[in-house]
LUMLUMFI-547012 format. One line per field, with one value per residue (C-alpha): residue number from 1; residue in three letters; y, x, z. Coordinates in steps of 0.001 Angstrom, whole numbers. Layout:
BEGIN
lotor = [NUM, ...] $
kolvo = [ALA, ...] $
y = [Y, ...] $
x = [X, ...] $
z = [Z, ...] $
***
This chain:
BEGIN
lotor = [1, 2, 3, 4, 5, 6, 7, 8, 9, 10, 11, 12, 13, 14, 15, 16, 17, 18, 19, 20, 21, 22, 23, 24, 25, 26, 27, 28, 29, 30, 31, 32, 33, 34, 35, 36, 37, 38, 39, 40, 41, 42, 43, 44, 45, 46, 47, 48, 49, 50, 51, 52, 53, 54, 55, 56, 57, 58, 59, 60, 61, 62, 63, 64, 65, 66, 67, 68, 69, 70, 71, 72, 73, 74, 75, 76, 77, 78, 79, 80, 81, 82, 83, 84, 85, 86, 87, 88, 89, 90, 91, 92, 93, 94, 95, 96, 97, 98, 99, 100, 101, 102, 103, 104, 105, 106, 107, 108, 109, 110, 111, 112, 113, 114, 115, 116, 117, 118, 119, 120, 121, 122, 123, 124, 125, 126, 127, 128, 129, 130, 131, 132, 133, 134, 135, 136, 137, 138, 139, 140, 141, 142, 143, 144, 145, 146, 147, 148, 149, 150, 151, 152, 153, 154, 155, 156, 157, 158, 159, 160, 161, 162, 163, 164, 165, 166, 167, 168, 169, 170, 171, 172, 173, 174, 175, 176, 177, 178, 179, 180, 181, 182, 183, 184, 185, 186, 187, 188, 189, 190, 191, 192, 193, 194, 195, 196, 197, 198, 199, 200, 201, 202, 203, 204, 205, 206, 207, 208, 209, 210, 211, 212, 213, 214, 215, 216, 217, 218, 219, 220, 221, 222, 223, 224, 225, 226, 227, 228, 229, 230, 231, 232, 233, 234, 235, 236, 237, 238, 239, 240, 241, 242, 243, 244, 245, 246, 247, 248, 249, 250, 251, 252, 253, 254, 255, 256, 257, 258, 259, 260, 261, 262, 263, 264, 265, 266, 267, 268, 269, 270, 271, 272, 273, 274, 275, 276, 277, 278, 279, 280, 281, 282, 283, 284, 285, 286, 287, 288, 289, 290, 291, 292, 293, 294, 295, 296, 297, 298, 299, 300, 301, 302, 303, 304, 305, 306, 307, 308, 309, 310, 311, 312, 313, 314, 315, 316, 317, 318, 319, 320, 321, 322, 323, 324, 325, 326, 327, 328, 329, 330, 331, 332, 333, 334, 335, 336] $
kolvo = [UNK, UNK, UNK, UNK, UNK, UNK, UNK, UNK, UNK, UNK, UNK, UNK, UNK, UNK, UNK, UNK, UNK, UNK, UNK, UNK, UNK, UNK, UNK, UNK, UNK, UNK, UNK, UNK, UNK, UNK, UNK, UNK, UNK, UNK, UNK, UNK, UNK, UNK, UNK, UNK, UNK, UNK, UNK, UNK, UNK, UNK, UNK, UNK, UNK, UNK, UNK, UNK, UNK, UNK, UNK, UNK, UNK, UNK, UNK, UNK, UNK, UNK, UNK, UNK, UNK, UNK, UNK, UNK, UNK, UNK, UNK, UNK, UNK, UNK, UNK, UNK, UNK, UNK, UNK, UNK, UNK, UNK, UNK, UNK, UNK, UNK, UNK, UNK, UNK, UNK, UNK, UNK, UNK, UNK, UNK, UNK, UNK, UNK, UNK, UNK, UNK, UNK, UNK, UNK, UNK, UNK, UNK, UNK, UNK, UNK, UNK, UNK, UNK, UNK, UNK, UNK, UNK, UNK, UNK, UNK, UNK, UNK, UNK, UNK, UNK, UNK, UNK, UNK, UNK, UNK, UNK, UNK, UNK, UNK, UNK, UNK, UNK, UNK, UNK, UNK, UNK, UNK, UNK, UNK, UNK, UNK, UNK, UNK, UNK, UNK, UNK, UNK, UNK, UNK, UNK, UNK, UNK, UNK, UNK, UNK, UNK, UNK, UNK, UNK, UNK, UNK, UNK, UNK, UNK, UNK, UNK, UNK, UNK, UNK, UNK, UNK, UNK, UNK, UNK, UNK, UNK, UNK, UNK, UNK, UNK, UNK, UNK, UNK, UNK, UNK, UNK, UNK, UNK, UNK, UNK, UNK, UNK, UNK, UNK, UNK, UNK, UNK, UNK, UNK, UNK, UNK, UNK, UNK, UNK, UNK, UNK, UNK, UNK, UNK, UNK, UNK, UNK, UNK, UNK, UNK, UNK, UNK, UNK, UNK, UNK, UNK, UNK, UNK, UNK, UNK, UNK, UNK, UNK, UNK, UNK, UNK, UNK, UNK, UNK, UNK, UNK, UNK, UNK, UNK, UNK, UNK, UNK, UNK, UNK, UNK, UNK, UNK, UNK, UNK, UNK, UNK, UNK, UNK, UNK, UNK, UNK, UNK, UNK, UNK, UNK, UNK, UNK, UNK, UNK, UNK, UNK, UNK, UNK, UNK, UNK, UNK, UNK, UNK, UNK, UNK, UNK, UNK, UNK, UNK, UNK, UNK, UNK, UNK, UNK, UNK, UNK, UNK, UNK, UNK, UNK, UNK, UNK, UNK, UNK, UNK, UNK, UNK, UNK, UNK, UNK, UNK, UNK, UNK, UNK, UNK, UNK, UNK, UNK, UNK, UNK, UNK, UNK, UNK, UNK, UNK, UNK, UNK, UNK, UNK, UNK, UNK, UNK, UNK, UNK, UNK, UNK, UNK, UNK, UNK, UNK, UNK] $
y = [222760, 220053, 221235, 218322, 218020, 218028, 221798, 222839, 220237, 221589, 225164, 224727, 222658, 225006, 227845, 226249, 225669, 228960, 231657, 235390, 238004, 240489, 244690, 245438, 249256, 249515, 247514, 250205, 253065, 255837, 255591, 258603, 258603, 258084, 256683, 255404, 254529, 251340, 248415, 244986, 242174, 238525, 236996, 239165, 241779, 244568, 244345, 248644, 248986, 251657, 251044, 252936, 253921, 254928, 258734, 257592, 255609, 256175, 255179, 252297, 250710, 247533, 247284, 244545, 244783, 243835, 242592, 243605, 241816, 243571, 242338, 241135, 243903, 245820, 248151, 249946, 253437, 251807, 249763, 248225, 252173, 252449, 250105, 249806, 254184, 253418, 250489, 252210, 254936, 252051, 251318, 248795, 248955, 248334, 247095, 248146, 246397, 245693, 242123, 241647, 242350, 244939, 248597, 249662, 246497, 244833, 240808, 239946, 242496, 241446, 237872, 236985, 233364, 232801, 231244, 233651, 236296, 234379, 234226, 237551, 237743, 235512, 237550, 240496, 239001, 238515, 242216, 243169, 240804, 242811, 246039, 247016, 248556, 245775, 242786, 240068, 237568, 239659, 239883, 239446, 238618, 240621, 239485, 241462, 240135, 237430, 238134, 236607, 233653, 233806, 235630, 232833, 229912, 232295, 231806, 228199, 227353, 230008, 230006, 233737, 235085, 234933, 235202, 236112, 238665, 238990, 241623, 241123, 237503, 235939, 232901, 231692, 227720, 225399, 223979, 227517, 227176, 223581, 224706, 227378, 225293, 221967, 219932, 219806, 218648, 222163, 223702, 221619, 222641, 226321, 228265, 226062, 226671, 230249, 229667, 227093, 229655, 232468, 229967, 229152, 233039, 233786, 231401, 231391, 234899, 236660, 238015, 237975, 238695, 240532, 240880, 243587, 242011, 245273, 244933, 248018, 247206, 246400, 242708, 242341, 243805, 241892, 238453, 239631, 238010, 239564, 240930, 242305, 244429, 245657, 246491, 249122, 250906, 250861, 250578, 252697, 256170, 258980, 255928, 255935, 253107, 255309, 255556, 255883, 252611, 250751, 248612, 247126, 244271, 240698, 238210, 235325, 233579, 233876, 230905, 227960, 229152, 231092, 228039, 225538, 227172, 226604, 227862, 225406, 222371, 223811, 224667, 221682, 223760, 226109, 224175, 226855, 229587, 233231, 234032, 237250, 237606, 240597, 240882, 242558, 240880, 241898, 240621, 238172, 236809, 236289, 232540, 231552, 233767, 231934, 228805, 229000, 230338, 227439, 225003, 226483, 224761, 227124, 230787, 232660, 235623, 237370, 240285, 240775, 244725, 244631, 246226, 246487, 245099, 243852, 246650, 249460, 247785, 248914, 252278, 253109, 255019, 253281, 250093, 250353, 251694, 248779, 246754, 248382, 248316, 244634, 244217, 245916, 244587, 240824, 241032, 242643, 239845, 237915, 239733, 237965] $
x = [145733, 148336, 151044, 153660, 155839, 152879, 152222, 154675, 153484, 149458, 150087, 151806, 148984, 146566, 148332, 148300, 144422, 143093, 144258, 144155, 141787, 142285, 141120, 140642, 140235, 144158, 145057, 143604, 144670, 146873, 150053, 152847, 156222, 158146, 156017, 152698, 150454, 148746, 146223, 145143, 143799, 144826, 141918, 139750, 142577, 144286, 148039, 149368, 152542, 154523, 154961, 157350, 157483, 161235, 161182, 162487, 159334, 157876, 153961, 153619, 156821, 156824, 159490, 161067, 159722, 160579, 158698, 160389, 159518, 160858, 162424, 160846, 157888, 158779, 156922, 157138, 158011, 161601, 164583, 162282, 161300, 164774, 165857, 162675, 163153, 167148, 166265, 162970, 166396, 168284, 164968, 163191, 158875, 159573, 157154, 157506, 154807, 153268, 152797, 149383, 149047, 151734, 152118, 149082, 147969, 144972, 144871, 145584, 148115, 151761, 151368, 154457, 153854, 156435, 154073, 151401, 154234, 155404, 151682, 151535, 154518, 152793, 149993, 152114, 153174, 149965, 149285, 152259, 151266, 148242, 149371, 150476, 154169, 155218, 156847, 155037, 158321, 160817, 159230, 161878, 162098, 164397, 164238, 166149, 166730, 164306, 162360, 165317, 163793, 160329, 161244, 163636, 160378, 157880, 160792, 161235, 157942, 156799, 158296, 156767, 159676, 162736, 165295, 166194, 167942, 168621, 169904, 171621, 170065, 168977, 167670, 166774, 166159, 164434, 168293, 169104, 165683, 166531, 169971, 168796, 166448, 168663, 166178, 162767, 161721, 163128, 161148, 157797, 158672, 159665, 158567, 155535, 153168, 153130, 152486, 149546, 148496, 147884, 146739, 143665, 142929, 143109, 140547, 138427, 138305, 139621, 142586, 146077, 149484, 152222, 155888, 158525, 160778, 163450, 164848, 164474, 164889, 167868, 166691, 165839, 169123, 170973, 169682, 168983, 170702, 173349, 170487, 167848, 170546, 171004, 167483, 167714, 170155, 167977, 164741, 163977, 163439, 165073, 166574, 166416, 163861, 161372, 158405, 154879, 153776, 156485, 155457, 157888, 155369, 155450, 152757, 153010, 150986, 153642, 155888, 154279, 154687, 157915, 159646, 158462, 160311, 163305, 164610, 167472, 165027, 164239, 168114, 167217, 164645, 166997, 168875, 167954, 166942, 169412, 170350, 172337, 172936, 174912, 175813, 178157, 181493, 180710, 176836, 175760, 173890, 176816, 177664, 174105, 173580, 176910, 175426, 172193, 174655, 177004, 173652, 172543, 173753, 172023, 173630, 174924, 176546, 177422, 178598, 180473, 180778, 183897, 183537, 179693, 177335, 173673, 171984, 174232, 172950, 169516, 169941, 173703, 174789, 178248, 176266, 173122, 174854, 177007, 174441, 171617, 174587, 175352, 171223, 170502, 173461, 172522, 168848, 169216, 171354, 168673, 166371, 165472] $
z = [203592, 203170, 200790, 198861, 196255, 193926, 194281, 191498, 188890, 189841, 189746, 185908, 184506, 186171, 184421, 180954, 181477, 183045, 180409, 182520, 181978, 179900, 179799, 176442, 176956, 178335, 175157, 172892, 175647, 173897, 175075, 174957, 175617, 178781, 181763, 181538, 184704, 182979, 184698, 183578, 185519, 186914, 187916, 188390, 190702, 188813, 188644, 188127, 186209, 184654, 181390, 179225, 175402, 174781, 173547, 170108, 169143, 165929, 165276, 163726, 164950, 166710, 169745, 172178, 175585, 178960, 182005, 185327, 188394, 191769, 195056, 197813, 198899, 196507, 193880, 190443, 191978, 193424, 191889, 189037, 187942, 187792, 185598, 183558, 182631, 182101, 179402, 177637, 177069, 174858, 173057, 174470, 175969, 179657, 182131, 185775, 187927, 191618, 192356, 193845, 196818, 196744, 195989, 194169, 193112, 194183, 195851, 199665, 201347, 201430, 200477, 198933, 197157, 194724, 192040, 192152, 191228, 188424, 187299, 187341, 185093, 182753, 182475, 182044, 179097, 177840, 178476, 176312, 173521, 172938, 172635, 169035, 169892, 170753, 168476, 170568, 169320, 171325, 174646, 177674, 181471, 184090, 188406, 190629, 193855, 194932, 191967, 190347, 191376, 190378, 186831, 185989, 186959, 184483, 181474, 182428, 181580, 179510, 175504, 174809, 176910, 174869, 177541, 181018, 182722, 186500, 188976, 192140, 191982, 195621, 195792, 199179, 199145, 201844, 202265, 204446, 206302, 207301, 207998, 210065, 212434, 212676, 210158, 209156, 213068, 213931, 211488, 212728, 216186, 215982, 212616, 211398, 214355, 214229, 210323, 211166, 213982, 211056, 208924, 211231, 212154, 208396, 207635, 210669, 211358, 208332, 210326, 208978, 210943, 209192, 210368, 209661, 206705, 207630, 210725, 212851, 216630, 218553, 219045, 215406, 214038, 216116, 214787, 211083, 208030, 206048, 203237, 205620, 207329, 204234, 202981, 206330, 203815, 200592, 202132, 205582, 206041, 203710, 201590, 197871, 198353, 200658, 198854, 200199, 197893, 199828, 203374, 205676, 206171, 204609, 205888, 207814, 205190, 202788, 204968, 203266, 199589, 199885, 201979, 198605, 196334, 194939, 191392, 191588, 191173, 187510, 186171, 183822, 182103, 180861, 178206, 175698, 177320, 177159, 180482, 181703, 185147, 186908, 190503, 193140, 193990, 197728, 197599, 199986, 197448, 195418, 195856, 195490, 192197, 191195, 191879, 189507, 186916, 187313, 187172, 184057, 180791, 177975, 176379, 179163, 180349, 183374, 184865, 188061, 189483, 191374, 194903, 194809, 197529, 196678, 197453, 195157, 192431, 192778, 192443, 192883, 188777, 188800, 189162, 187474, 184223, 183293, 184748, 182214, 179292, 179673, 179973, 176652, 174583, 176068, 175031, 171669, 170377, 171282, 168859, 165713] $
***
């Protein structure tokens, strides 16, 4: 399948004509405070989330909420839990969830496509609309780490989220990939066969490849970028991000989609749209985060953690609590 320019503008007006399934029963579910295990569909696959009701909640009350999207690979039960649980504690419905394909969700395993995930933030939206704790005016958006990226495309084009936040923001673009392999002929000649090779095995066969996306051999350290190396520190065994939802696996189908995408070629959407952003001053993902933030021209804010490295601020307390402070203040001036 040829993919163009065109893909972006297609996907939007597909998502403004196909309006997501819905499951009435979790709508009505009762919910309790603290953590629920909640499920709702996206075309037909269930997306599993963790949504929590802050402990303060009164029946009858109607609350803001906030749809977190996680990392790369990841799922409800690591950095998203965390920061969904810390902000349910400063009032507001959080929404934890696994992408499809991911964690316990259902759709094709490990396929990371950038718009897909923002879909599924849409229709986690939707989801929150329905349910009758929540003040469906006040619903809000928060990426970390490469879900920066696709949370920041749902709010661009989506006027139900009110505004944006975004943790340790990275936002890999086609520039580095071209960088990388000396031009788009290096790409044709030495990453987009073994993409095409998948492509046809996939669809002839039903077989799919998958690669590690953590580096764990000698060879593969040895040549990994500055924010794999550090997933080894968040995300491999006995790490606060070891959980048994969690794969080190990403596959090769994901190339195509992931290598379109670029949340820099929509800064113009966010004229109006909040933004807070908060990252380490160490991050490698620093001067890119800096960059969206610079591109931006609507109500902004940011927060810088002096010392801190990408990775503390998924789970590290002296991060995560300004980080969740600056969050909650930032959205609840947005509240009208």
């Amino acid at each position: 399948m040829k993919r163009s320019a065109l893909i972006p503008i297609l996907f939007l007006a597909a998502l403004s004509c196909n309006r997501k399934e819905s499951n009435p029963s979790q709508n009505t579910m009762k919910l309790h405070h603290g953590k629920n295990e909640v499920y709702y569909k996206n075309h037909g696959e269930r997306i599993a989330a963790f949504l929590f009701i802050p402990e303060d909640f009164k029946e009858g009350e109607k609350r803001s909420a906030i749809v977190i999207n996680p990392p790369a690979t990841g799922v409800k039960e690591q950095t998203t839990g965390v920061y969904a649980e810390r902000l349910s504690k400063k009032g507001f419905i959080t929404l934890a969830f696994d992408p499809r394909g991911f964690g316990e969700s259902e759709g094709h395993p490990q396929l990371q496509n950038p718009y897909k995930i923002a879909d599924d933030i849409k229709t986690s939206v939707s989801y929150l609309r329905a349910l009758k704790e929540v003040d469906k005016d006040n619903i809000f958006s928060l990426g970390i780490c490469a879900g920066s990226g696709f949370a920041a495309f749902a709010t661009a084009f989506d006027s139900r989220i009110k505004a944006l936040a975004l943790v340790s923001p990275f936002l890999t673009t086609s520039e580095e990939y071209l960088k990388i392999f000396g031009g788009s002929a290096g790409l044709r000649q030495k990453l987009f066969p073994a993409a095409a090779a998948v492509e046809d095995s996939y669809h002839q066969k039903g077989e799919d490849k998958t690669d590690r996306i953590v580096p764990i051999t000698e060879r593969e350290i040895a040549t990994a970028r500055p924010i794999p190396l550090g997933m080894r520190d968040y995300y491999l065994a006995g790490k606060p991000g070891d959980v048994p939802n969690w794969k080190n696996e990403l596959s090769l189908l994901s190339l195509g989609p992931t290598l379109s995408f670029s949340i820099y070629n929509f800064t113009n959407f966010f004229d109006s749209v909040p933004v807070y952003m908060v990252y380490g001053e160490l991050a490698a993902s620093a001067a890119g985060a800096q960059r969206f933030y610079n591109a931006i021209k609507g109500p902004k804010e940011k927060l810088v953690i002096k010392g801190a490295r990408h990775f503390d601020l998924y789970w590290k307390p002296e991060c995560v609590n300004p980080a969740v402070e600056g969050i909650s203040r930032f959205l609840k001036n947005q509240v009208s």
